[in-house]
N, C-alpha and C positions, 0 to 999 in steps of 0.2 A: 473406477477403482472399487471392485466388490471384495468384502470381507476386510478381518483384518490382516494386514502384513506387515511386512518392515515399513512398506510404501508407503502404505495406507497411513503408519503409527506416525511416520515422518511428518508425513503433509499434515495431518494435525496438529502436530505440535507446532509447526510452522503458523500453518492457520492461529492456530489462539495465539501465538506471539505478536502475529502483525494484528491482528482484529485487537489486540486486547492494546497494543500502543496508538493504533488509530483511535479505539474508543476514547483512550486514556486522556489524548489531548484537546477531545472536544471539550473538556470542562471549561477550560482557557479560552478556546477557540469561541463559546457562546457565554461566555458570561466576557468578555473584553477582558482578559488581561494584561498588563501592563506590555507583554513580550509578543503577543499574537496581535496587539494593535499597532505597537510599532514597524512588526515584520510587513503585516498588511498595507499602513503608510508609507512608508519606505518603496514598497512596490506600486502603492498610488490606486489602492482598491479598495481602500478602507471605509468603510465596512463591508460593503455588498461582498467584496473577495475575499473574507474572513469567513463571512458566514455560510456564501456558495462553497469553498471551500471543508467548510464545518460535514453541511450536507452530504457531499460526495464521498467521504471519509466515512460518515455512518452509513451512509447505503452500501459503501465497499466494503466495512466490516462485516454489516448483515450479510451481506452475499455471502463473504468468507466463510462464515461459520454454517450456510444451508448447501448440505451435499450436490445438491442439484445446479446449485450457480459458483460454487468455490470458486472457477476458472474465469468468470465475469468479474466476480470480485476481486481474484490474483491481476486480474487486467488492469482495472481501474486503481486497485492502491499502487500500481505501478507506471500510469500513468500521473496519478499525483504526484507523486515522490519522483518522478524526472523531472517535472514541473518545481518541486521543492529544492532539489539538489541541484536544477541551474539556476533556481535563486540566489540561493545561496552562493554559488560559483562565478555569480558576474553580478549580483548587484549587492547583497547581504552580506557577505563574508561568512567564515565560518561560523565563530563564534557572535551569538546573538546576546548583548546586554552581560556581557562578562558570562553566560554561560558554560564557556569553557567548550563549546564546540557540540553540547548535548544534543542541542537538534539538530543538527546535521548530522550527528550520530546513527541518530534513532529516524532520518529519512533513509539511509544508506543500510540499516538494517531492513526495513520495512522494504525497500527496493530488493535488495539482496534474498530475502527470504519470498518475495509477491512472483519472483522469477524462479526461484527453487520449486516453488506451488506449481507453479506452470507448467516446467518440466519433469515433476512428477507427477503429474494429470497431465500430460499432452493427450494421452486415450481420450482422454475427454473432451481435447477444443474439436470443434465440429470436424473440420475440415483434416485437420494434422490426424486427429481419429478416423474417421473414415480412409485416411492413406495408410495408416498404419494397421489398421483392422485388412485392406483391401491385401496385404503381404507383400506393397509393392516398397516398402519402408526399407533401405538397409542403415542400420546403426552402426 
């Protein structure tokens, strides 16, 4: 995705939405609070799957935001957040600690928008690019 376009404007703004909600909840995620240790317990991984978690999330934002891996990182914040939204969906419920449903909200965002990324950089994953560059691609 060279230059700027509609495309190019979109997928950024997408990008700092899911990077900046990924960032946003590592603060919880590494300092133990009260709602990221019970989600963690409740799923029986508490600590190490908080904090492995923690990690994956900040490597997925970084990627997000450097042109060159945005679609590594659109992969991985969308493999997390499948990982969060079957949580949620067979053992967590929606709403976490009277929440009100927030994070599930804001996984289903972050899924929502890490697949939008994707198919607006398809040029770019390796393989889907190369078929589409090769003109054998019909849309």
């Amino acid at each position: 995705m060279k230059g700027w376009n509609m495309q190019g404007i979109v997928s950024w703004g997408l990008q700092l939405v899911v990077a900046g909600i990924l960032l946003q909840t590592l603060f919880f995620k590494f300092t133990g609070a009260a709602e990221s240790v019970y989600i963690f317990s409740t799923l029986g991984v508490e600590p190490w799957g908080r904090i492995l978690s923690g990690i994956v999330e900040l490597v997925a934002a970084i990627l997000l935001l450097v042109p060159a891996t945005t679609t590594i990182g659109a992969v991985l914040a969308l493999a997390v957040m499948a990982g969060a939204i079957g949580s949620h969906l067979t053992v967590l419920g929606i709403a976490i600690m009277g929440d009100g449903g927030l994070l599930f909200g804001l996984a289903l965002i972050v899924f929502v928008f890490a697949a939008a990324i994707l198919v607006l950089r398809r040029s770019e994953i390796p393989l889907i690019g190369m078929w589409l560059r090769t003109g054998s691609a019909t849309l």
